[in-house]
C-alpha positions in Angstrom: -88.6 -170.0 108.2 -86.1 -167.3 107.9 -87.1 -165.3 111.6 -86.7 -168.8 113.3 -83.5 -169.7 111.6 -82.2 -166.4 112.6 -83.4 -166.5 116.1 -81.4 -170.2 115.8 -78.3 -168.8 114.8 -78.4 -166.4 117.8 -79.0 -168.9 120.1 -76.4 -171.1 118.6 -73.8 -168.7 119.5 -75.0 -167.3 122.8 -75.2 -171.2 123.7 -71.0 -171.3 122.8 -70.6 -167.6 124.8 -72.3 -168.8 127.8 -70.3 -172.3 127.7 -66.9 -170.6 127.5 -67.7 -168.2 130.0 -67.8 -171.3 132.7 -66.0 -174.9 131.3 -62.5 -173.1 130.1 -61.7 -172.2 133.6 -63.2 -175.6 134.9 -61.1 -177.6 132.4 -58.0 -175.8 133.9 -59.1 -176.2 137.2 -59.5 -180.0 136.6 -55.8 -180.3 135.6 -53.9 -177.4 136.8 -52.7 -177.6 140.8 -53.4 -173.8 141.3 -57.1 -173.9 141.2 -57.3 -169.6 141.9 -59.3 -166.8 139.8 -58.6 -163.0 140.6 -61.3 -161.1 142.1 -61.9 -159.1 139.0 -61.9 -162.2 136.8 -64.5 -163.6 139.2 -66.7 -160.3 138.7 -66.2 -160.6 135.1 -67.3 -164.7 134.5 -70.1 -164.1 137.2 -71.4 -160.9 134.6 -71.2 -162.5 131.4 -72.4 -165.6 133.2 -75.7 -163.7 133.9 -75.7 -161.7 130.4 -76.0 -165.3 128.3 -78.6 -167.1 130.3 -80.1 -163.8 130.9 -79.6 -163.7 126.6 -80.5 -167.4 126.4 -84.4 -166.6 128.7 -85.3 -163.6 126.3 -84.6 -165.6 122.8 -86.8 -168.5 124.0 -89.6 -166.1 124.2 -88.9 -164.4 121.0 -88.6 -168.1 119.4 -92.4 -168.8 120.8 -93.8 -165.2 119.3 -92.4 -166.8 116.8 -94.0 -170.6 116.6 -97.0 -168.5 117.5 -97.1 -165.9 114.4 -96.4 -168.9 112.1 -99.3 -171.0 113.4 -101.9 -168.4 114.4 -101.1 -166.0 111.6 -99.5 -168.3 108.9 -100.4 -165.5 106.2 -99.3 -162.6 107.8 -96.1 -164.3 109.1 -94.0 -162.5 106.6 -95.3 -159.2 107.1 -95.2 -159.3 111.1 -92.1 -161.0 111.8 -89.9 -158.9 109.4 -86.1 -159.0 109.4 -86.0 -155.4 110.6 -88.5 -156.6 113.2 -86.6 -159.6 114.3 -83.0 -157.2 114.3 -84.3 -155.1 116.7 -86.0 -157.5 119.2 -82.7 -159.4 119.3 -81.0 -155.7 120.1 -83.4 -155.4 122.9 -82.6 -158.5 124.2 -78.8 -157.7 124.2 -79.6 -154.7 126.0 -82.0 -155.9 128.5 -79.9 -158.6 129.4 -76.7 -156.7 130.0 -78.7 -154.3 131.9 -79.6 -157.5 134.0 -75.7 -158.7 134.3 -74.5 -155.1 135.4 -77.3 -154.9 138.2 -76.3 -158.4 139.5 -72.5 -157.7 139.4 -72.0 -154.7 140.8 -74.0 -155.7 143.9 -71.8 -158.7 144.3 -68.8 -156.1 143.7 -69.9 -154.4 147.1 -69.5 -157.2 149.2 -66.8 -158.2 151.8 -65.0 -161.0 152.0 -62.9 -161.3 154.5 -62.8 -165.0 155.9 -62.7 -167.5 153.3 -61.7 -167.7 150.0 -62.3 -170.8 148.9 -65.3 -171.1 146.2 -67.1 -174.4 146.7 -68.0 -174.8 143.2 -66.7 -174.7 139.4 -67.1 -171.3 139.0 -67.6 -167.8 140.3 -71.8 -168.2 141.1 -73.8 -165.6 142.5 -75.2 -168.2 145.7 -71.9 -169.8 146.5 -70.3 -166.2 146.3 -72.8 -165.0 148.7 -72.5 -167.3 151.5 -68.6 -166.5 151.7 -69.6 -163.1 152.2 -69.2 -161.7 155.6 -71.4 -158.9 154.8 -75.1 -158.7 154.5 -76.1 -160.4 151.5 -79.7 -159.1 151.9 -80.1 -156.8 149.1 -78.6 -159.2 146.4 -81.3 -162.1 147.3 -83.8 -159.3 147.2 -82.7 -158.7 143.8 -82.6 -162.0 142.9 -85.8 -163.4 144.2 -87.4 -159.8 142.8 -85.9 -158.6 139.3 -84.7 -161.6 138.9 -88.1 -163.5 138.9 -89.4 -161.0 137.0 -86.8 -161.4 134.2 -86.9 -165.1 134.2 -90.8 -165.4 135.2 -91.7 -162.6 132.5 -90.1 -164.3 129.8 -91.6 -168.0 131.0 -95.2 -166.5 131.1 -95.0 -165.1 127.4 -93.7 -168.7 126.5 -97.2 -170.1 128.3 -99.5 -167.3 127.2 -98.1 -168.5 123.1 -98.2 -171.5 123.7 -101.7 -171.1 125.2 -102.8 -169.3 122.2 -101.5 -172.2 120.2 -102.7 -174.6 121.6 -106.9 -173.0 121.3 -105.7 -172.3 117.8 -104.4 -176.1 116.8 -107.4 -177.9 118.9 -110.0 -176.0 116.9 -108.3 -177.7 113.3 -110.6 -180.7 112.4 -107.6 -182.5 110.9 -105.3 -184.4 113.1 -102.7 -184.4 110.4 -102.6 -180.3 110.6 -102.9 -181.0 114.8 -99.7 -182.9 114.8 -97.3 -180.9 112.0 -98.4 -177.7 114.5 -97.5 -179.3 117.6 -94.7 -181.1 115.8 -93.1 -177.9 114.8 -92.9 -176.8 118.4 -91.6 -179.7 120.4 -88.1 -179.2 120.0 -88.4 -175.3 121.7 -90.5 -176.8 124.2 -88.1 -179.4 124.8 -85.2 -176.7 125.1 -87.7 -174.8 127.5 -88.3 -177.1 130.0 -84.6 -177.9 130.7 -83.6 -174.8 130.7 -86.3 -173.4 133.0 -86.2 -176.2 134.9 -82.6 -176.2 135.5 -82.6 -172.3 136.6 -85.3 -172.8 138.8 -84.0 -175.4 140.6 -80.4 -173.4 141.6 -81.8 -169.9 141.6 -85.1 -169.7 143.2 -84.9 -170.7 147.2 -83.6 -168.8 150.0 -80.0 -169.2 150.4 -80.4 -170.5 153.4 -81.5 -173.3 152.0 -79.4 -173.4 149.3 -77.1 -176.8 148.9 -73.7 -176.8 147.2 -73.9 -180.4 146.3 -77.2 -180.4 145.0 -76.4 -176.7 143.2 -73.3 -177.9 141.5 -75.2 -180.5 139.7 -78.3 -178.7 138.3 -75.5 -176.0 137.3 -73.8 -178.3 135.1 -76.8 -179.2 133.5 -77.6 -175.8 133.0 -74.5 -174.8 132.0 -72.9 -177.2 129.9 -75.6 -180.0 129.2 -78.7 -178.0 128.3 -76.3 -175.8 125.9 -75.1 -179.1 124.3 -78.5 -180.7 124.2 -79.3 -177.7 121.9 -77.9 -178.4 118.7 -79.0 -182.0 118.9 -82.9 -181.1 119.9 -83.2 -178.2 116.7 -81.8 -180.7 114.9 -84.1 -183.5 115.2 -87.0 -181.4 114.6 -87.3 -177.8 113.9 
């Protein structure tokens, strides 16, 4: 159990970065009269915004390698997922997801805004941001609906493909106690999966022509501060 638990404890604490990236300034917002966030401030919660869920995306996958080793490979689960082994995946996933953050940011740094400044939402967002913009906003939906989809998309089709595997693995066992302790032992990151997916797919993936601020503030919330909440409770119940 020790990988898991280690993967836990990182997604334990990106869960608390990526929350006080976003409710700290909404809690002031709520009951401060001067609602306003500097331009650089803005840059910075929109990067580390996009670091943690970027941070959040790859740890899910490494947590199903992980439910997958331990069911497909129970034996040789010690000797594949080794703590050295699980240090530097995690390391990779710091990098990669910073690397995703910078990309994002410093194409919203190279807009122009010059109408107005008002930001219809909670926080500083990469869609509502963009449709302030009076400059073309082309290149950072490019970005978004390519890179982007590959980062998130990647990630949620090596979640499938283990889960797949697991799945042939589990429904070849003749015992339906064995069945439901495997399937048991992976309900809680499938849980966490689908509402987090389903949340970032729902505000990220559309044009942004058709993107609604109503409707985007809500499925950001979830994403943002419910999902993140959720978490504890969810690995708690079953892990």
């Amino acid at each position: 159990h020790t990988p898991m638990y280690f993967l836990l404890s990182n997604l334990a604490l990106v869960d608390i970065c990526f929350t006080s990236t976003t409710v700290p300034k909404m809690l002031q917002n709520i009951f401060s009269p001067t609602k306003a966030i500097s331009y650089m401030s803005c840059l910075a919660q929109a990067y580390f915004f996009i670091c943690f869920a970027a941070m959040e995306n790859f740890l899910l996958a490494l947590m199903a390698y992980d439910r997958y080793v331990a069911i497909c490979h129970p034996f040789r689960y010690p000797m594949i997922l080794t703590r050295v082994l699980c240090v530097q995946m995690v390391a990779l996933c710091h990098v990669l997801s910073h690397l995703h953050a910078l990309l994002h940011t410093f194409l919203m740094g190279r807009l122009v805004f010059c109408a107005d400044n008002r930001i219809p939402h909670f926080f500083c967002d990469l869609y509502p941001l963009m449709k302030l913009s009076c400059s073309s906003t082309h290149l950072n939906t490019l970005m978004i609906h390519t890179e982007g989809v590959i980062v998130i998309n990647g990630a949620l089709a090596f979640i499938i493909a283990s889960y797949a595997c697991i799945t042939s693995v589990v429904l070849r066992s003749p015992s339906a106690k064995d069945k439901w302790r495997a399937f048991s032992t992976c309900g809680s990151h499938l849980t966490v999966v689908a509402l987090f997916y389903g949340t970032l797919t729902g505000v990220y993936f559309q044009p942004l022509t058709s993107y609604s601020v109503g409707k985007g503030r809500i499925l950001t919330v979830m994403h943002t501060v419910v999902t993140p909440m959720l978490n504890p409770i969810i690995y708690r119940i079953k892990t």
